[in-house]
C-alpha atoms as one frame of an Amber mdcrd trajectory, in Angstrom:
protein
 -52.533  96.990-119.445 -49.979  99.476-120.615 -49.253 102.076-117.506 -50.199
 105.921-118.524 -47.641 107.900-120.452 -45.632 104.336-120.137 -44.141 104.868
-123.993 -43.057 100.810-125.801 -41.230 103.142-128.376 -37.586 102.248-128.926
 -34.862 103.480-130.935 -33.877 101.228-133.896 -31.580 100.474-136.795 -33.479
  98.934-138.946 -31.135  96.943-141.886 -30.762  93.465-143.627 -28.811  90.877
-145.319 -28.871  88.312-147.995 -27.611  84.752-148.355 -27.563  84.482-152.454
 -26.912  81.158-153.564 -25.794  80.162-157.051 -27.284  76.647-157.092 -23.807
  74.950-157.722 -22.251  75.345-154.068 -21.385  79.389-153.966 -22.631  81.446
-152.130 -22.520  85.732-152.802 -20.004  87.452-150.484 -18.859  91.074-149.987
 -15.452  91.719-148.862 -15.855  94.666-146.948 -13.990  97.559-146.411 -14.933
  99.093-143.236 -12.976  99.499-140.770 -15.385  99.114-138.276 -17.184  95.843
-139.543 -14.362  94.744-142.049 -14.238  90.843-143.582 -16.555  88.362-145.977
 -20.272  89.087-145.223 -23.294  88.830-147.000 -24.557  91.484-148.888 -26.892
  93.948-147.280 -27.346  97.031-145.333 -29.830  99.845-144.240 -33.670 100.204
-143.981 -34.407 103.612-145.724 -37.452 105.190-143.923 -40.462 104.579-145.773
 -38.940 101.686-148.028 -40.166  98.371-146.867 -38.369  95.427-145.890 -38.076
  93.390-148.545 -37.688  96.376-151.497 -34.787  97.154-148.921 -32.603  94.148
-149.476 -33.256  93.932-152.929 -32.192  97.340-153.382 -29.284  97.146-151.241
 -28.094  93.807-152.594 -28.231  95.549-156.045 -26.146  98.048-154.854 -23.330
  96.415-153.127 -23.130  93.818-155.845 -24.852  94.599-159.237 -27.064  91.270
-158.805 -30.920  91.490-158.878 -32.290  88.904-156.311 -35.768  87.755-157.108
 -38.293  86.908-154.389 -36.172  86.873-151.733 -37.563  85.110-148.529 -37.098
  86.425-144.700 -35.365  83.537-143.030 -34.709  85.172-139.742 -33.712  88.206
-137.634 -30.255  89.076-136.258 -30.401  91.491-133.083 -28.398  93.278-130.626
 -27.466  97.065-129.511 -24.923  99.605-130.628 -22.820 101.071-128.175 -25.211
 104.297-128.329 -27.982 101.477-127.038 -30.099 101.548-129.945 -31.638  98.038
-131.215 -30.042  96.939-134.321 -32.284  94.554-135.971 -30.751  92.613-139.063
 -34.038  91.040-141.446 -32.487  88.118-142.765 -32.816  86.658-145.791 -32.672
  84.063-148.581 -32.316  84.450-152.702 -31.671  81.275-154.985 -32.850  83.190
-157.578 -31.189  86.621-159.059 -30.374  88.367-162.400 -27.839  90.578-163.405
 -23.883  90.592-163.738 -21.401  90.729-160.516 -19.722  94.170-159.850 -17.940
  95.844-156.763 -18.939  98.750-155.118 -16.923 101.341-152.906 -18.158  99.360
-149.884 -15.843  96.340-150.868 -15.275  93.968-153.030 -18.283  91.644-154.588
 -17.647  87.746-155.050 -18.955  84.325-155.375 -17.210  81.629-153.242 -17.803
  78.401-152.024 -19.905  77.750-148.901 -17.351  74.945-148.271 -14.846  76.299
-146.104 -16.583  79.521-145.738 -15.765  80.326-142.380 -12.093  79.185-142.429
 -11.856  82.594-144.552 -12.039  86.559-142.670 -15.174  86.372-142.406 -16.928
  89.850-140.283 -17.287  89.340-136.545 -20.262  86.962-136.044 -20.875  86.309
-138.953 -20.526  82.300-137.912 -23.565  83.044-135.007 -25.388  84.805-138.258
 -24.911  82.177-140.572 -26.042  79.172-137.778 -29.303  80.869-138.482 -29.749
  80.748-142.410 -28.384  77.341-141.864 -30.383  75.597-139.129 -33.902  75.696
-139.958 -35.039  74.754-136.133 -33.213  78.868-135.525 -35.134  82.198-135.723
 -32.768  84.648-134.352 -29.734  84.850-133.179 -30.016  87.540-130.302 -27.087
  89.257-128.119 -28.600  89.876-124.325 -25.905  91.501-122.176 -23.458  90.589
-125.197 -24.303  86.855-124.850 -25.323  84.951-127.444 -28.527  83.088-127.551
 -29.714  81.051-130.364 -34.283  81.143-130.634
C-alpha cells in the first residue's frame, strides 16, 4: 500500500530508436553530428507529448532519414539517467519493412552499411550494450544502475 502523499511520479525523457534492416545484410545508420552523442547510431530520437510510441519512431525515423518504416515492432527498452537525474528511457525497435528514398538531415548524415563489422566503425557510446539487445532475443533491456551495466 502506497504511503499518503508518497508521489511514484518521476521525471522522464521519453525517446526511441530503430534498427532498419534492408534484407540483404545492411542495416540503416545515422552518422551523427552532435557533439555530445556524436558517431554511427540508429535512427531515432524524442517522444513528443501526446504522440504515442510507435507514431514517434516512425516519425522520427522519417525525419532523420527520409525512409518510411512500416510496422515497426518494440524489441526492447534502453534506460539510464542524465546528469540532471531524469530517467531516459530509449523504446527500441525493429523495421524490415520501409518505403521511401534515403536522405540526410542536419542531425547527420543518413546511410546503409553492413551489419558485418558494424562495431569496428565510430559507432556512439554504447551503442555495442544497445545493439546486444536487438540482437539477443533472451535480452529486454539493457539498464545503467549506478552507471553499471546490466543486461535483463
Amino acid at each position: 500500500m502506497e504511503a499518503v502523499g508518497m508521489s511514484r511520479a518521476e521525471r522522464t525523457i521519453l525517446t526511441n530508436m530503430c534498427m532498419v534492416s534492408d534484407g540483404c545484410g545492411n542495416v540503416l545508420m545515422q552518422n551523427r553530428t552532435d557533439p555530445a552523442w556524436p558517431g554511427l547510431s540508429f535512427p531515432g530520437g524524442h517522444v513528443e507529448p501526446g504522440e504515442s510510441i510507435v507514431a514517434s519512431v516512425v516519425r522520427e525515423v522519417y525525419e532523420e532519414t527520409g525512409v518510411t518504416v512500416l510496422d515497426p515492432k518494440l524489441c526492447g527498452i534502453r534506460q539510464f539517467w542524465t546528469d540532471e537525474g531524469e530517467r531516459c528511457i530509449v523504446f527500441l525497435f525493429r523495421a524490415t519493412r520501409w518505403e521511401g528514398g534515403l536522405r540526410s538531415s542536419e542531425e547527420g548524415e543518413a546511410l546503409w552499411l553492413p551489419r558485418e563489422g558494424l562495431l569496428q566503425r565510430n559507432c556512439v557510446r554504447e551503442f555495442a550494450d544497445t545493439l546486444r539487445v536487438y540482437e539477443d532475443a533472451a535480452l529486454t533491456e539493457v539498464f545503467y544502475p549506478g552507471g553499471q551495466v546490466q543486461y535483463l
